[in-house]
PLY file of the C-alpha trace (Angstrom):
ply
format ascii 1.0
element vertex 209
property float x
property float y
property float z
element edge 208
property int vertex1
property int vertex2
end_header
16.92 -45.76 30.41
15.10 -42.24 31.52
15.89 -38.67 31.16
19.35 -37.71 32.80
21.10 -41.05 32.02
24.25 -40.06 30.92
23.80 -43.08 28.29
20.45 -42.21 26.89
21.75 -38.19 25.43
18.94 -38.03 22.93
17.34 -35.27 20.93
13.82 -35.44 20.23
12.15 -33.75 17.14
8.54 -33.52 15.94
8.33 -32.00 11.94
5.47 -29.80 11.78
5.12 -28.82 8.54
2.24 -25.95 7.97
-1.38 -26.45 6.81
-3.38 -29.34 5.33
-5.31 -29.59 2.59
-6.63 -32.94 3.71
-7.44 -31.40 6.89
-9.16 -28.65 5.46
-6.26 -26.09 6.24
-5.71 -26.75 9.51
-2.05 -27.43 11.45
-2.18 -30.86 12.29
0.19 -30.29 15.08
-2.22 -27.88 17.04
-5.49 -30.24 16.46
-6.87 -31.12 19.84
-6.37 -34.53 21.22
-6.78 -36.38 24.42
-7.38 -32.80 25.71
-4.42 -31.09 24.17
-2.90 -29.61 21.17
-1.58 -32.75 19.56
1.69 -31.39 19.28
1.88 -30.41 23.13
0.74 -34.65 23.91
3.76 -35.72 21.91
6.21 -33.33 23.92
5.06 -34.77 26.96
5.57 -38.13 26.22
8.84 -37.46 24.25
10.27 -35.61 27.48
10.58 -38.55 29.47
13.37 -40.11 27.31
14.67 -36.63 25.59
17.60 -34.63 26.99
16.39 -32.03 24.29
13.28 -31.16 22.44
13.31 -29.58 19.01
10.05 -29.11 17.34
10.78 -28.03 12.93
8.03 -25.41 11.39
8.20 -23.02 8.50
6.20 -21.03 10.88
7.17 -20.91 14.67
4.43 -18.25 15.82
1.48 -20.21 16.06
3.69 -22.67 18.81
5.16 -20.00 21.13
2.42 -20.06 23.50
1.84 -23.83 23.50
4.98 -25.69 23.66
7.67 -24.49 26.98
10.15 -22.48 26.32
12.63 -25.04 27.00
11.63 -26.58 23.71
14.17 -25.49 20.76
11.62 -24.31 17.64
13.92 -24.18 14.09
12.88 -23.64 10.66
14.43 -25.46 7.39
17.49 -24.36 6.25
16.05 -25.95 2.89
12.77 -24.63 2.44
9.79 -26.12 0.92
11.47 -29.27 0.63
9.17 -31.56 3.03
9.85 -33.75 5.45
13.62 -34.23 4.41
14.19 -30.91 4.43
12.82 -30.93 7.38
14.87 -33.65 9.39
17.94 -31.86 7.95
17.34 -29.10 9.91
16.95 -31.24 12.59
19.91 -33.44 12.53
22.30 -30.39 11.85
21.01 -28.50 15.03
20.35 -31.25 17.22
22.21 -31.66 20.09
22.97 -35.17 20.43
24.29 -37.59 17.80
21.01 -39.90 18.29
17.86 -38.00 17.06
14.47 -39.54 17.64
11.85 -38.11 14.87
8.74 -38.60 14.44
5.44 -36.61 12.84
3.25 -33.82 13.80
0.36 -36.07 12.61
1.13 -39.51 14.75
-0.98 -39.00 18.10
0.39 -42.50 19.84
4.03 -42.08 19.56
6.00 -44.60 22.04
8.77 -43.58 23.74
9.21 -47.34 24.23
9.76 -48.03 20.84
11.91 -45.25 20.92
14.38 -46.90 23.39
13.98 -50.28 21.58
15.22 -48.70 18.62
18.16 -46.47 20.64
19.24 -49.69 21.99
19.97 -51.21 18.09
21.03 -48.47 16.73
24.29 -48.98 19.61
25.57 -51.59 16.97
27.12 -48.82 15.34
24.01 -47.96 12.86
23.58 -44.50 11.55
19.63 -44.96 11.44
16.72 -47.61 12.66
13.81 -47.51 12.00
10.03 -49.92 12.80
8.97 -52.37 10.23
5.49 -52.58 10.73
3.13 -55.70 8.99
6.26 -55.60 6.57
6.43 -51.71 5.72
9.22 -49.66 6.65
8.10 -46.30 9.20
11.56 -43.57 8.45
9.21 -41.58 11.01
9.26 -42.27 14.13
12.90 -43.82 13.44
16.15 -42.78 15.63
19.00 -40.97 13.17
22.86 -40.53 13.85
23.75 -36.49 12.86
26.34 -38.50 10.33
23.16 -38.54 8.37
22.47 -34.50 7.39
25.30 -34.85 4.86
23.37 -37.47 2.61
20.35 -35.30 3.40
22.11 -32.25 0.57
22.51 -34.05 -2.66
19.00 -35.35 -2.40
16.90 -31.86 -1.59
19.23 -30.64 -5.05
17.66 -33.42 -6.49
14.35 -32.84 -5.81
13.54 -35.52 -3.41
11.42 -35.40 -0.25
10.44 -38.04 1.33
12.30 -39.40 4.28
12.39 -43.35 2.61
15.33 -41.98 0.21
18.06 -41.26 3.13
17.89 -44.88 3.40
19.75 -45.81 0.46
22.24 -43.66 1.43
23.22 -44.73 4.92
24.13 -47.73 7.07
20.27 -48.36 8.65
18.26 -51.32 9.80
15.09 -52.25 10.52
13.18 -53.30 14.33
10.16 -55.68 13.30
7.11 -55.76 15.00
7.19 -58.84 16.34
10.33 -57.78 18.53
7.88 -54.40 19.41
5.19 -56.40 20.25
7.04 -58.80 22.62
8.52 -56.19 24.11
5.17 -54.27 25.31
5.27 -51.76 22.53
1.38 -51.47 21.36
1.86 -51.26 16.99
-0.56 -48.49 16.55
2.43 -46.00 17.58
3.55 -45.48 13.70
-0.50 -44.31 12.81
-0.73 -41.37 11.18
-3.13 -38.89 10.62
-3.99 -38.09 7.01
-8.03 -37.45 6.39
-10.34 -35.71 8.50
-11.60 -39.03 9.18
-8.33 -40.60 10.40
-8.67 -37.81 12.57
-12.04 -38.62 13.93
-11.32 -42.51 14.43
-8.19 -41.99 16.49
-9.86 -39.63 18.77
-12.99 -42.20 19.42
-9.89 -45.06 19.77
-8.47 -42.94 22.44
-11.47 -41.98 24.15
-12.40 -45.87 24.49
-8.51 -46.37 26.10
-8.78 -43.93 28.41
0 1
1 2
2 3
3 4
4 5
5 6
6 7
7 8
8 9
9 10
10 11
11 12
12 13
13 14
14 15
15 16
16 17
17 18
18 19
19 20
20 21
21 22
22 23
23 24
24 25
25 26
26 27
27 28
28 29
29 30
30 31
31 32
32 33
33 34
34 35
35 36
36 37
37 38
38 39
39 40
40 41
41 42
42 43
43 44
44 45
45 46
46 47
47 48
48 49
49 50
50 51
51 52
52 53
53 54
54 55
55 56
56 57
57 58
58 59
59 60
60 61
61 62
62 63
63 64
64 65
65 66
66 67
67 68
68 69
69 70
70 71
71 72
72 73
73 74
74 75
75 76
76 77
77 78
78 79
79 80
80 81
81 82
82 83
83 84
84 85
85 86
86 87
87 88
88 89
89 90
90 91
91 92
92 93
93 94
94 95
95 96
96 97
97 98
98 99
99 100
100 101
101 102
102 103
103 104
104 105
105 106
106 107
107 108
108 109
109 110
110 111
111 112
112 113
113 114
114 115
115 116
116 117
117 118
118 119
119 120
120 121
121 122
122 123
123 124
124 125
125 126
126 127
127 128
128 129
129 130
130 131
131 132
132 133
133 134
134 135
135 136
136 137
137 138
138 139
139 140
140 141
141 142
142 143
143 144
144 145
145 146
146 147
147 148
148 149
149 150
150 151
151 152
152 153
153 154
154 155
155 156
156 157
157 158
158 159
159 160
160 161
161 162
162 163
163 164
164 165
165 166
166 167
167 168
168 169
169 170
170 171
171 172
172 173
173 174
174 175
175 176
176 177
177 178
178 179
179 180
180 181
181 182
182 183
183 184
184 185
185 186
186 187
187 188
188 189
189 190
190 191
191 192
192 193
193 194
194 195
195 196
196 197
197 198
198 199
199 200
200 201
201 202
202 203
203 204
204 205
205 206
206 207
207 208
């Protein structure tokens, strides 16, 4: 399953919110990693599977000159309303009825897992996302457009976090043990959250490459 399979017709979106406090004010998504701006690494390995790219940012400026113009940049209809708010966007623009979305902040995103997941959500789910050492991962999941209406009532309601949708639509989960088997290395669903995440995953990646 690649890019131009009339099967795979998947749109690919990275939330990247603004500035972290963690990360003493800096956009996570423009951090530099394995050589790059993070956010430019997860494009490229999203592209391989993606028949469109959508990248969600209450600010699109600071992107314009890093990411290729082929890449759609949107801002929330909802704003200041996190990362729901933030897939809503997503899901009501995106292209495709299967949306792959994942984090500015996750430097080892798989686009194996990706397809893994694609290929259960074809049972007819509306959502499917890793289950990792027993934790559910909503980022880095793959989402059916169905789901932006459930998105509303909860951003009137106050929520934000991604983990809500979940009780409102027909989802399951991909364990890591079916991941692993299948070549997909776990540490894809690590975030960044401290400056010192940040530090640790760049010496990991150094020692892989």
């Amino acid at each position: 399953m690649r890019k131009g399979d009339v099967m795979t017709m998947l749109s690919g979106v990275i939330l990247a919110g603004g500035t972290n406090r963690r990360m003493h004010g800096e956009r996570m998504a423009l951090l530099p990693f394995g050589g790059k701006p993070m956010i430019a690494r997860q494009l490229d390995r999203m592209q391989g599977i993606c028949e469109e790219l959508i990248v969600v940012t209450p600010d699109p400026k600071p992107y314009l000159h890093i990411v290729h113009r082929s890449v759609r940049i949107i801002t929330d209809f909802y704003e200041g309303h996190g990362p729901l708010g933030g897939m809503h966007a997503a899901l009501s623009l995106a292209k495709h009825s299967s949306v792959w979305i994942v984090g500015c902040d996750m430097p080892f995103i798989s686009s194996k897992a990706a397809e893994l997941l694609l290929e259960r959500k074809r049972d007819g789910l509306e959502a499917v996302v890793p289950m990792i050492a027993g934790e559910i991962y909503p980022l880095h999941g793959i989402y059916d457009r169905v789901c932006a209406p459930h998105i509303v009532p909860l951003l009137h309601q106050g929520e934000t976090q991604l983990s809500s949708l979940l009780k409102h639509v027909f989802w399951s989960e991909l364990g890591d043990q079916f991941l692993y088997e299948n070549g997909v290395d776990l540490n894809f669903v690590s975030r960044i959250k401290t400056v010192e995440d940040y530090e640790a995953m760049k010496r990991f990646e150094a020692l892989q490459s």
